[in-house]
DSSP file (Angstrom, degrees, kcal/mol; ACC not computed):
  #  RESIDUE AA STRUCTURE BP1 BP2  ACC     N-H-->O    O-->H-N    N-H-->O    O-->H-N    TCO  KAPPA ALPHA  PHI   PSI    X-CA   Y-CA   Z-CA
    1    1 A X    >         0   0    0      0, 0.0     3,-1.1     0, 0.0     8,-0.1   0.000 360.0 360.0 360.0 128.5  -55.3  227.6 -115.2
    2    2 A X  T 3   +     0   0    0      1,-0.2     2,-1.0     3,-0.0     3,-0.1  -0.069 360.0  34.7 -69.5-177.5  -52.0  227.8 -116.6
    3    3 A X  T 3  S+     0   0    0      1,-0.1     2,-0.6     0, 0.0    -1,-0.2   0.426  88.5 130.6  61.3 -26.6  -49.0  227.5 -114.5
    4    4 A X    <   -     0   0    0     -3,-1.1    -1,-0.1    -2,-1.0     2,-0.1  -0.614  48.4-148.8 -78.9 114.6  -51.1  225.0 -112.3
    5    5 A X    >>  -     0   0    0     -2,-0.6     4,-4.2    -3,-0.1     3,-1.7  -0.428  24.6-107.5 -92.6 152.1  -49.3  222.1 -111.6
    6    6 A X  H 3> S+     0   0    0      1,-0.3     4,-0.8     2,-0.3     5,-0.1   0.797 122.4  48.2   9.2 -87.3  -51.3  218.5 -111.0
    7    7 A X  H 3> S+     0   0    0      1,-0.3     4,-0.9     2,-0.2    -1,-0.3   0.556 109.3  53.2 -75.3 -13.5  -50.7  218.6 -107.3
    8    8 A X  H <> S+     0   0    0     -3,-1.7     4,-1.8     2,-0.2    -1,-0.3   0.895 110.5  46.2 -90.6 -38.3  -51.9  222.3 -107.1
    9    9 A X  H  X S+     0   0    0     -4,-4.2     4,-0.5     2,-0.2    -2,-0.2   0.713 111.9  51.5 -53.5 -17.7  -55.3  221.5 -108.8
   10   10 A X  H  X S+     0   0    0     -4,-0.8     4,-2.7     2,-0.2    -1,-0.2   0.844 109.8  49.6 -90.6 -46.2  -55.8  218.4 -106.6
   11   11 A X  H  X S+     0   0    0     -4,-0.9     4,-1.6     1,-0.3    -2,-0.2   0.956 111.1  48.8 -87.6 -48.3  -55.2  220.5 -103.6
   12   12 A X  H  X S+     0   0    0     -4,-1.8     4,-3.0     2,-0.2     3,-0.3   0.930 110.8  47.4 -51.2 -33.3  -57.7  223.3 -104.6
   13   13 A X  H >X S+     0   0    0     -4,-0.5     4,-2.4     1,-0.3     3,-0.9   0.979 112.0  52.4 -64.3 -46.0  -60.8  220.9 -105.6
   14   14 A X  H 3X S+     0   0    0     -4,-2.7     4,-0.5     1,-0.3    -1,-0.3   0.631 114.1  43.9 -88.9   1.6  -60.1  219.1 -102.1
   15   15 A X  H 3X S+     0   0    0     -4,-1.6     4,-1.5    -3,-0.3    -1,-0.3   0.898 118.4  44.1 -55.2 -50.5  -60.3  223.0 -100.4
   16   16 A X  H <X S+     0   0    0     -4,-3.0     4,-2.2    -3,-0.9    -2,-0.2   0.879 111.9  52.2 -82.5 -45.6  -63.4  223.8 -102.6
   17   17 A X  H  X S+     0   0    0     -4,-2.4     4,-1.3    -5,-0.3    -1,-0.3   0.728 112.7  43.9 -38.1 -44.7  -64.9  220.3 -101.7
   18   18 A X  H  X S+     0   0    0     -4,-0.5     4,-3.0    -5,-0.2     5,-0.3   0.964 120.5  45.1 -69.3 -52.0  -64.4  221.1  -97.9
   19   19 A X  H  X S+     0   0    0     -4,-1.5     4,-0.8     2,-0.2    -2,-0.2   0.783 107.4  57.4 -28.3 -60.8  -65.8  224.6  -98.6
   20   20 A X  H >X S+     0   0    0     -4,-2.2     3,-3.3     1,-0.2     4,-1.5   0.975 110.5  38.3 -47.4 -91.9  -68.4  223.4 -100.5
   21   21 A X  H 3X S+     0   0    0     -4,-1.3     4,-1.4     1,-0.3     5,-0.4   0.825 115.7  49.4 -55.4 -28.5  -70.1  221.0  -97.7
   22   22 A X  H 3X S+     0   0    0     -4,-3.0     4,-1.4    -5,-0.2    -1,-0.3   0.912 112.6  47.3 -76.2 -17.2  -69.6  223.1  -94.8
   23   23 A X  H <X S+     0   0    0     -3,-3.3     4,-1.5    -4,-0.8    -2,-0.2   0.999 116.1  49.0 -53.2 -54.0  -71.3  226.0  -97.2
   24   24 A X  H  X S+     0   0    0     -4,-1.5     4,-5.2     2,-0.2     5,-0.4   0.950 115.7  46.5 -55.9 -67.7  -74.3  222.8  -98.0
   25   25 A X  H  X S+     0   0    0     -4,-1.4     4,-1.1     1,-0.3    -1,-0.2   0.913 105.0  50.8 -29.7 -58.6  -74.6  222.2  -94.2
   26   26 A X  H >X S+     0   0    0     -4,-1.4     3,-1.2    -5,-0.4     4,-0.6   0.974 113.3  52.0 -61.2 -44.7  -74.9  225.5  -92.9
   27   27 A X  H >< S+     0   0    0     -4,-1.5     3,-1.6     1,-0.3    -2,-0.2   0.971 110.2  56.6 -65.6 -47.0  -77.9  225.9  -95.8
   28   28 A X  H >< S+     0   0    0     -4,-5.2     3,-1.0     1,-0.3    -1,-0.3   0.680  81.4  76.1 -79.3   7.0  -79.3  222.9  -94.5
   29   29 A X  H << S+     0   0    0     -3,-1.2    -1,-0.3    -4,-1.1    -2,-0.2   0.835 103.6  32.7 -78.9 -29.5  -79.9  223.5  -91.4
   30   30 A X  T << S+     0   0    0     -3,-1.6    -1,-0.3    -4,-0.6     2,-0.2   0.010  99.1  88.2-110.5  55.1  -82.9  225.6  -91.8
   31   31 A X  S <  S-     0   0    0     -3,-1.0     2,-0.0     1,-0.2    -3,-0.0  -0.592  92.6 -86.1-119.6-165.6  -84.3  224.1  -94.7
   32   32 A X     >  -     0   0    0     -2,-0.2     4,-0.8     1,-0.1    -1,-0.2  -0.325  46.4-115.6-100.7 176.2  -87.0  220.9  -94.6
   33   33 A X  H  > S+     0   0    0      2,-0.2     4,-1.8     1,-0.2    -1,-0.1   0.827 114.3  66.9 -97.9 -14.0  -84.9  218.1  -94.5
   34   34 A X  H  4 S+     0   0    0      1,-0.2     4,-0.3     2,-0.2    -1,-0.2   0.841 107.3  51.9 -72.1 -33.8  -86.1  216.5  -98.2
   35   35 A X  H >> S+     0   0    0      1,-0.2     4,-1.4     3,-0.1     3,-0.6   0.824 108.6  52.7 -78.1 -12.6  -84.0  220.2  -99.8
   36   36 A X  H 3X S+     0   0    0     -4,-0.8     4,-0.8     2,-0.2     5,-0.2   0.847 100.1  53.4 -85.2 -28.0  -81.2  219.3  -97.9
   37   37 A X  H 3< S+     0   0    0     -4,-1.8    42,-0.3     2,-0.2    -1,-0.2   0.456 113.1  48.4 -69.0  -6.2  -80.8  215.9  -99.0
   38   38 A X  H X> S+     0   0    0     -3,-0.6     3,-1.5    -4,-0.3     4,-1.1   0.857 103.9  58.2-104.8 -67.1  -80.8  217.5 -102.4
   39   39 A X  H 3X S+     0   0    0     -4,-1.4     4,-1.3     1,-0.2    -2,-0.2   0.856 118.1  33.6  -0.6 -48.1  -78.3  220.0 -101.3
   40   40 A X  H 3X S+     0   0    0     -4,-0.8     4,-1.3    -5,-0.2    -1,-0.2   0.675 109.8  66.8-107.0  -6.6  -76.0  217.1 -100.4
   41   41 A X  H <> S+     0   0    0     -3,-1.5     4,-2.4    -5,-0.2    -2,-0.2   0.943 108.6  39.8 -68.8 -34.7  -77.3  214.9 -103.4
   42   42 A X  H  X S+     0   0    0     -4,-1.1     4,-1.3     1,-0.3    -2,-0.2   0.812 111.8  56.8 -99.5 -32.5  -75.7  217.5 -105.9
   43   43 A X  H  X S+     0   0    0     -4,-1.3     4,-0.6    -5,-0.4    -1,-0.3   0.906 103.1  58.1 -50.7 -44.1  -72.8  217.9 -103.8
   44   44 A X  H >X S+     0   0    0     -4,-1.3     4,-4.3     2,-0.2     3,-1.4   0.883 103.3  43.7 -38.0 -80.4  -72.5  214.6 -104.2
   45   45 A X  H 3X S+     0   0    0     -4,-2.4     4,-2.9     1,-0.2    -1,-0.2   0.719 109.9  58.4 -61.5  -9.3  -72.4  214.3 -107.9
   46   46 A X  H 3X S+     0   0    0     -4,-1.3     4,-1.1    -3,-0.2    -1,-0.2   0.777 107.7  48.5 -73.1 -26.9  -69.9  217.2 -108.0
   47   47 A X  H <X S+     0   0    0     -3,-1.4     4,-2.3    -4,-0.6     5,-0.4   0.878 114.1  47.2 -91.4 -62.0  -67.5  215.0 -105.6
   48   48 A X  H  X S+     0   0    0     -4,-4.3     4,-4.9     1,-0.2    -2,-0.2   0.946 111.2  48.9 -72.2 -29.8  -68.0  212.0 -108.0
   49   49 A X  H  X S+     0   0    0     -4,-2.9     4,-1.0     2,-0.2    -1,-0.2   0.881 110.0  52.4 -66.2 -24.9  -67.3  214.1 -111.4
   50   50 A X  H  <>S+     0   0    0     -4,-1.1     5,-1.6    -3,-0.4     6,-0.6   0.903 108.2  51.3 -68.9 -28.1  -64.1  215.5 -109.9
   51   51 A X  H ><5S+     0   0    0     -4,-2.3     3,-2.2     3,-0.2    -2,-0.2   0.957 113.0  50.0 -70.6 -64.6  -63.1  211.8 -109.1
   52   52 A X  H 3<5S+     0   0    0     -4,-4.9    -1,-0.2    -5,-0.4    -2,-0.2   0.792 110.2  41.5 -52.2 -16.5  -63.8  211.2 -112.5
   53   53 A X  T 3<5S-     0   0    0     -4,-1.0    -1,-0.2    -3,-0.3    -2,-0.2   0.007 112.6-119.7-112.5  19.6  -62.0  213.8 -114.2
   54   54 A X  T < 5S+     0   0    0     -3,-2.2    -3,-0.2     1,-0.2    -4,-0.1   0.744  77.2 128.6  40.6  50.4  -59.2  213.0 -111.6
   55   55 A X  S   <S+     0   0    0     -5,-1.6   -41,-0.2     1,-0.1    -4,-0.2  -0.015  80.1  22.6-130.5  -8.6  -59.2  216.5 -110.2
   56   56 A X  S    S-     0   0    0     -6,-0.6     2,-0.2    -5,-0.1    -2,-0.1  -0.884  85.7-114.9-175.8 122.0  -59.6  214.7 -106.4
   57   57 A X     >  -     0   0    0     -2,-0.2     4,-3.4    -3,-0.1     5,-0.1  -0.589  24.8-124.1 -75.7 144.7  -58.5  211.0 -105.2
   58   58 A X  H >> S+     0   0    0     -2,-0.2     4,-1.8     2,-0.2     3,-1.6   0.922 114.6  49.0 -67.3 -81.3  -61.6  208.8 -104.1
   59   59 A X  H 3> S+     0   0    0      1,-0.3     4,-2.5     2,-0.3     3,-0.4   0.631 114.0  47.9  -0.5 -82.9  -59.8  208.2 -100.5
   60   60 A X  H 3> S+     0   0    0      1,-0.3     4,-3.1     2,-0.2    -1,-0.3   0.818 112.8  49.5 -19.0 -60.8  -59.3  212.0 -100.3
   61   61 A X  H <X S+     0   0    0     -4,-3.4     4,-1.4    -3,-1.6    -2,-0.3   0.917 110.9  41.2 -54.3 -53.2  -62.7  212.5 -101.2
   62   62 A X  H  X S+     0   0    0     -4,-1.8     4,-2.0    -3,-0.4     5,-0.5   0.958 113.9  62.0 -82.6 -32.7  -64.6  210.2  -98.8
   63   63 A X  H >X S+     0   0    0     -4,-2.5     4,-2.2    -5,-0.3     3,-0.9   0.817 109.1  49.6 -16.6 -90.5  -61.6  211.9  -95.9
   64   64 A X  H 3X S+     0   0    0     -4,-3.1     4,-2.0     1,-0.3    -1,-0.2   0.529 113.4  38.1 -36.3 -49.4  -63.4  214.8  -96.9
   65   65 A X  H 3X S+     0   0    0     -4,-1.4     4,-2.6     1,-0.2    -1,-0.3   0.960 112.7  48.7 -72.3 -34.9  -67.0  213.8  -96.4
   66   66 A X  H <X S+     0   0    0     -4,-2.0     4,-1.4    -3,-0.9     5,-0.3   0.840 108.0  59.4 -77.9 -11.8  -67.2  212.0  -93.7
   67   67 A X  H  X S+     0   0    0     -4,-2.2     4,-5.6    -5,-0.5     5,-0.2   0.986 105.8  48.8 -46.6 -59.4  -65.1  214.7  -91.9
   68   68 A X  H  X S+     0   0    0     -4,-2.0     4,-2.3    -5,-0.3     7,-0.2   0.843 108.6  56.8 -62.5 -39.6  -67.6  217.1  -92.6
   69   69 A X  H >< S+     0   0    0     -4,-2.6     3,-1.1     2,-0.2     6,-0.3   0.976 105.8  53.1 -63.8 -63.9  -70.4  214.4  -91.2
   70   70 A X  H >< S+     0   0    0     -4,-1.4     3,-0.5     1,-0.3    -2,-0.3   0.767 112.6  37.9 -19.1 -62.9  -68.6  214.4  -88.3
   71   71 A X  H 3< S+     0   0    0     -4,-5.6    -1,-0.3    -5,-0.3     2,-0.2   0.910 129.0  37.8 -57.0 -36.2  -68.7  218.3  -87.9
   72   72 A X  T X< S+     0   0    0     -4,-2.3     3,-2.3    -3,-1.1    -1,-0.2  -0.776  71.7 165.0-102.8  56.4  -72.2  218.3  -89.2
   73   73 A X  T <  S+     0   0    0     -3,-0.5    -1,-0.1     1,-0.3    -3,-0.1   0.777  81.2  58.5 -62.7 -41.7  -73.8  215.0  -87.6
   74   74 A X  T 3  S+     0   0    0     -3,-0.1     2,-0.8    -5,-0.1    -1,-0.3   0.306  77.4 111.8-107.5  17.2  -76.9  216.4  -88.5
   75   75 A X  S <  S-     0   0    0     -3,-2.3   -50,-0.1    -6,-0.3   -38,-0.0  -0.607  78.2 -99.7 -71.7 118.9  -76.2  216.7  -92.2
   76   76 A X        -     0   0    0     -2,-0.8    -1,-0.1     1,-0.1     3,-0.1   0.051  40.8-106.1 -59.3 134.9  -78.4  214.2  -94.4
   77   77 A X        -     0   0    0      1,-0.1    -1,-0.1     2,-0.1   -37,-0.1  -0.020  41.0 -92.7 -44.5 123.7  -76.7  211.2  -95.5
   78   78 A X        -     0   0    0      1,-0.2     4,-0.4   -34,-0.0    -1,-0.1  -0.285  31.4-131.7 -41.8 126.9  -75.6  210.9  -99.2
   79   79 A X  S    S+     0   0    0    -42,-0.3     2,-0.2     2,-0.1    -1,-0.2   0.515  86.1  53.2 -66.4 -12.1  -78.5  209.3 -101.2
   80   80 A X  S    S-     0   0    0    -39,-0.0     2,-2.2     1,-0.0     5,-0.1  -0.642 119.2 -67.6-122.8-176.0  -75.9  206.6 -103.1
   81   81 A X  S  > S-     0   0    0     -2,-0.2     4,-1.1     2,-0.1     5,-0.2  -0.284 108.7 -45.3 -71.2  86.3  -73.3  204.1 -101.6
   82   82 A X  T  4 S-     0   0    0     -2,-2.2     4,-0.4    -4,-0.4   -20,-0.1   0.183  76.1 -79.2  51.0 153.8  -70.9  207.6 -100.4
   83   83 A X  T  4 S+     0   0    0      1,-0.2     3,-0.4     2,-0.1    -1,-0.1   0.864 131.1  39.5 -79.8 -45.7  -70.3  210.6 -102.7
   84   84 A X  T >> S+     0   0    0      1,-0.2     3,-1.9     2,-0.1     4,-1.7   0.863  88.6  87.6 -77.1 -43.2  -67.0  208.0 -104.7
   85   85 A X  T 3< S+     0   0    0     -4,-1.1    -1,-0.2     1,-0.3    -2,-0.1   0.615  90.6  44.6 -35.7 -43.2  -68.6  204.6 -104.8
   86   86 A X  T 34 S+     0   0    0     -4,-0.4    -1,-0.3    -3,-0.4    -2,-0.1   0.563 119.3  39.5 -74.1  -9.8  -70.2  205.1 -108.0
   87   87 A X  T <4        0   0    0     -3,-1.9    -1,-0.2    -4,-0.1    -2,-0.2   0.445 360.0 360.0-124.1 -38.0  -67.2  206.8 -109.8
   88   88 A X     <        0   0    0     -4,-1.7    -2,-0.1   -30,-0.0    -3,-0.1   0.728 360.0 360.0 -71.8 360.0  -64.3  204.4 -108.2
């Protein structure tokens, strides 16, 4: 987007990233629990490519999920070591 400074993209991914998992939660709550872990699997890698493309700091990022466990305790646990380990 032109005009979009650094600190203004950063701050949109880590909006759409909060967005994102409370959207993925609410879906999983009535689905079986092996789609929901897939639901949060692909969230997952979306979290770790923005961390790769520096679009979102790894710190930010795990803020962000484990907030979102916390609101969502019954959201399934990320299938790798947290959504950043593999990308940090």
């Amino acid at each position: 987007m032109a005009g979009m400074t650094e600190a203004d993209r950063t701050m949109r991914t880590e909006r759409l990233l909060a967005a994102r998992l409370e959207d993925v939660a609410r879906a999983a709550a009535g689905l079986p629990h092996g789609e929901a872990e897939r639901l949060v699997e692909l969230a997952s890698v979306a979290t770790m490519h923005a961390v790769e493309l520096r679009l979102l700091g790894a710190e930010k990022a795990d803020e962000i999920w484990h907030e979102a466990h916390v609101r969502h305790p019954e959201l399934p646990d990320v299938p790798v070591e947290g959504p950043i380990r593999l990308a940090a």
